[in-house]
N, C-alpha and C positions, 0 to 999 in steps of 0.2 A: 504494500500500500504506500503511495508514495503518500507526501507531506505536502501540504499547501504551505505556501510563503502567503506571509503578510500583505506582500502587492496584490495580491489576487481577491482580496476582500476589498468592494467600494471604500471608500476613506468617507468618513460621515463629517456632513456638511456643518460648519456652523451655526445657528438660526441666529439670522440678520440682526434682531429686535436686541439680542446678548450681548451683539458687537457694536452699538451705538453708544457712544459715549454720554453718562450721565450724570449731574451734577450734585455732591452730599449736600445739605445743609449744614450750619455752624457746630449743629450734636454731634451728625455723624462724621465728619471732617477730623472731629477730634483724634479719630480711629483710623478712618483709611485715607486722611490727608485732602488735601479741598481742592484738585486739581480732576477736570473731569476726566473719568474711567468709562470704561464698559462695565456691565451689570457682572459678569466673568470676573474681571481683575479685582472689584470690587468685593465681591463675597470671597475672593480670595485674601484680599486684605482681611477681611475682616475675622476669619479663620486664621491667619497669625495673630491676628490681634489676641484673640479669645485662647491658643495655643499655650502664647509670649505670658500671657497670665494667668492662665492653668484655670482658664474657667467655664472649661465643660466640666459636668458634674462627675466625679470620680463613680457612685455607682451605677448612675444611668447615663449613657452616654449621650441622649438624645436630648438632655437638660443643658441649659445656659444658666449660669449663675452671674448676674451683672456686678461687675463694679460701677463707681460713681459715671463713667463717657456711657458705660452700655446702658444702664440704668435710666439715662437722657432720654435712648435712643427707644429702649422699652418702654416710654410712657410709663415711668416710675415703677414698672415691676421688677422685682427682684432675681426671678426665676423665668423663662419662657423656654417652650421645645425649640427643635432646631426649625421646624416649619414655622410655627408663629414668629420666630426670629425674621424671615424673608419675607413676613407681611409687612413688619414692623419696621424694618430697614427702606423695601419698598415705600412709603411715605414721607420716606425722609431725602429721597430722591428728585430732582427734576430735570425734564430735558435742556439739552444743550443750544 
């Protein structure tokens, strides 16, 4: 049986909407810095962010625990999932 190579699989497309760069507000800025991003580079900042300060929840991994910028960012909550997170960051967003 031979082996397929990797070229051999279509390469998946970026969605366009991901690659448009978009603008934090003064909260979120604190975090992934006030220079516009795409929605991508962004939730990637914001994942070191949250890494850099050990504040995903040690037993469930799918918990945020805010400090004083995420807390901003949460609408004063302490805790949110990793989905309610990308609502919450979403708002804090606008276009370029």
């Amino acid at each position: 049986m031979a082996k397929t190579s990797t070229s051999d699989t279509p390469k998946r497309k970026p969605n366009p909407a991901l690659m448009k760069p978009v603008k934090p507000d003064e909260k979120l800025a604190l975090i992934v810095g006030s220079t516009p991003l795409p929605r991508g580079e962004m939730t990637k900042k914001l994942w070191d962010y949250i890494k850099k300060h050990g504040l995903q929840d040690a037993t469930k991994k799918t918990l945020i625990n805010a400090d004083d910028n995420l807390k901003a960012v949460f609408n004063g909550k302490k805790q949110v999932t990793m989905f309610e997170m990308t609502k919450l960051v979403s708002s804090h967003v606008s276009a370029t």
